[in-house]
C-alpha positions, 0 to 999 in steps of 0.5 A: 159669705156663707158661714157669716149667713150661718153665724149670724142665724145660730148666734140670733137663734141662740140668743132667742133661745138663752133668752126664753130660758131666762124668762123660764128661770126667773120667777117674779112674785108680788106681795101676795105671792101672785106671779106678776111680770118683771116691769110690774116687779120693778115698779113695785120695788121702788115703793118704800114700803116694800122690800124685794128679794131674791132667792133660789128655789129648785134651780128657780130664781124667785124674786119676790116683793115683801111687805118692809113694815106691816100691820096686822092682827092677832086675838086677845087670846093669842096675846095673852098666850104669848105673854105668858110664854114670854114670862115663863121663858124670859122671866119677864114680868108683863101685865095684861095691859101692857104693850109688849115689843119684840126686838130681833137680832139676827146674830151675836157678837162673836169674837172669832167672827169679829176677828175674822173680819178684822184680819180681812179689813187688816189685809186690805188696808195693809195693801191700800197702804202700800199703794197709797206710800208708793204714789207718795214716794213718786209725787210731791202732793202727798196722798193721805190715807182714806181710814185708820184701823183700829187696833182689835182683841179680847179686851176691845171685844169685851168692852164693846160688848159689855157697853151695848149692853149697857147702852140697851139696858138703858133703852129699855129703863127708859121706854119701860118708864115713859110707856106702858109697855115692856121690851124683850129682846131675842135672837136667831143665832147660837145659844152660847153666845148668849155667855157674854152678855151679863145682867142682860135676858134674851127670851129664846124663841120656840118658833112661836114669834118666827111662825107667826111674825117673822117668816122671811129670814132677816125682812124684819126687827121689829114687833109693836104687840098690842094687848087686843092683838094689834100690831105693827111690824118694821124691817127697814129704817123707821125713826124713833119719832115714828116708833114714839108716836105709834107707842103713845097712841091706842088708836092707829088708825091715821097711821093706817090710812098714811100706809094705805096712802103710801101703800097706792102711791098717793103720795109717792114720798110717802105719808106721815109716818111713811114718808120717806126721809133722806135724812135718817142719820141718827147717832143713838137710837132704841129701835 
C-alpha cells in the first residue's frame, strides 16, 4: 500500500512537472509576433486568412500564425527601383505603368529528385500489389487495385518539362495581352536546373523580393505590384476570378474591406474575395 501511495505521488508529481515543461518549450505567437496563449492560437488558425507554422528556435517550438494573403505598400520610388532591376536582370521590358506580378517556385524540376520519388511510389505500389493479388487468390470477389503506375524516365521527364513550359508560355501571352501588366517568374532552388527550361526567363532574386515580400520560406507564391507601390500578396489557394478581379481593378479598396471583414470574423466564411470555397478544383490555371 506504500509504494502504490509512493507511485501515484511520483507519476502526478512527474506529470505536473513534463507538463510545465511543456508549456516552457512551446511558444505561440500571433501574427504580430506578440506571445498569445495556446486557445487563442488555435482560434486564430481556423481564420482562412492565416496560416500557422511551426518551427524550432533554440530547442524552443515556436508556433507562430502568419498572415496567408496580404496587402500592403511600397512607394512609387521603391517600384520604379525594382522594375528596373527587374529589367536589367531578366531582361524584361516593363513600363512605368504597368503592373508587374511576381510568381515564386520554390523548387525546379529535377530528374534525380523526380526519380527518387518515383522508385519510392515503385516500391510501395509493388507491395500494395502483392498484398492486393494475395486477397485475390483467397477470395472470389476480386479486389482491383486502387492506381496504376505510370512508367518514369528521361524522355517522360523532358516532355513534362518541356510542356510547362509551354503551358506558362501561354499564361503569360494571355495575361500580358488582356492586362496591363507584365509576369515574371523566379525561383528559390539551384541556378542549374534553370538548363531545362528552353525559351523561358527566370529573373534571379538578389534577395530584393525575399527581403521585402517574401520572409517565410514557402508562406507565399504570389506577388500583384502596383506601380504606386500597392500590392497584394497570396500563399494559399486563390481562384483565378479573384486574381482577375484584383487585375481589372485600380481601386481595391472593396477587397480591403472584405479582408478586414473576414480578417474580425464578421463573416466567418469569408467576404468577397475571401470567402471560403469548398469547391476550388480547377484543371488549368495561371496563378
Amino acid at each position: 500500500m506504500k509504494n502504490f501511495f509512493f507511485k501515484v505521488i511520483f507519476t502526478t508529481v512527474f506529470f505536473l512537472i513534463s507538463a510545465y515543461t511543456m508549456s516552457q518549450n512551446n511558444v505561440y505567437l500571433d501574427e504580430n509576433g506578440e506571445k498569445i496563449s495556446f486557445i487563442d492560437f488555435k482560434k486564430k488558425c481556423g481564420n482562412q486568412l492565416f496560416k500557422c507554422l511551426t518551427y524550432t528556435k533554440d530547442s524552443i517550438a515556436l508556433s507562430q500564425v502568419l498572415y496567408k494573403y496580404k496587402f500592403g505598400k511600397i512607394s512609387s520610388q521603391e517600384y520604379e527601383q525594382l522594375r528596373k532591376l527587374v529589367i536589367k536582370d531578366a531582361g524584361i521590358n516593363i513600363q512605368s505603368d504597368q503592373v508587374i506580378v511576381f510568381k515564386k517556385y520554390d523548387s525546379l524540376f529535377s530528374y534525380e529528385r523526380e526519380i527518387e520519388l518515383h522508385n519510392k511510389h515503385k516500391k510501395q505500389y509493388q507491395k500494395m500489389k502483392v498484398e492486393v493479388d494475395s486477397l485475390n487468390r483467397l477470395s472470389s470477389k476480386k479486389k482491383e487495385y486502387p492506381y496504376e503506375l505510370d512508367d518514369f524516365n528521361k524522355d517522360v521527364f523532358d516532355e513534362i518539362v518541356s510542356q510547362w513550359t509551354i503551358d506558362v508560355n501561354e499564361c503569360i501571352d494571355k495575361y500580358e495581352e488582356k492586362f496591363n501588366l507584365k509576369m515574371v517568374f523566379f525561383h528559390m532552388d539551384q541556378p542549374s536546373l534553370e538548363a531545362k527550361y528552353e525559351n523561358f526567363s527566370w529573373f534571379k532574386d538578389r534577395g530584393v523580393l525575399q527581403d521585402i515580400f517574401f520572409k517565410y520560406g514557402k508562406l507565399h507564391h504570389t506577388l500583384i505590384l502596383k506601380p504606386d507601390g500597392e500590392y497584394f500578396l497570396a500563399g494559399g489557394y486563390f481562384k483565378t476570378y479573384y486574381y482577375k478581379s484584383l487585375l481589372r481593378n485600380e481601386d481595391w479598396s472593396k477587397h480591403k474591406r472584405d479582408y478586414q471583414k473576414t480578417l474580425s470574423r464578421e463573416y466567418p466564411d469569408g467576404k468577397g474575395i475571401f470567402r471560403f470555397d469548398y469547391n476550388y478544383h480547377q484543371f488549368k490555371y495561371c496563378f
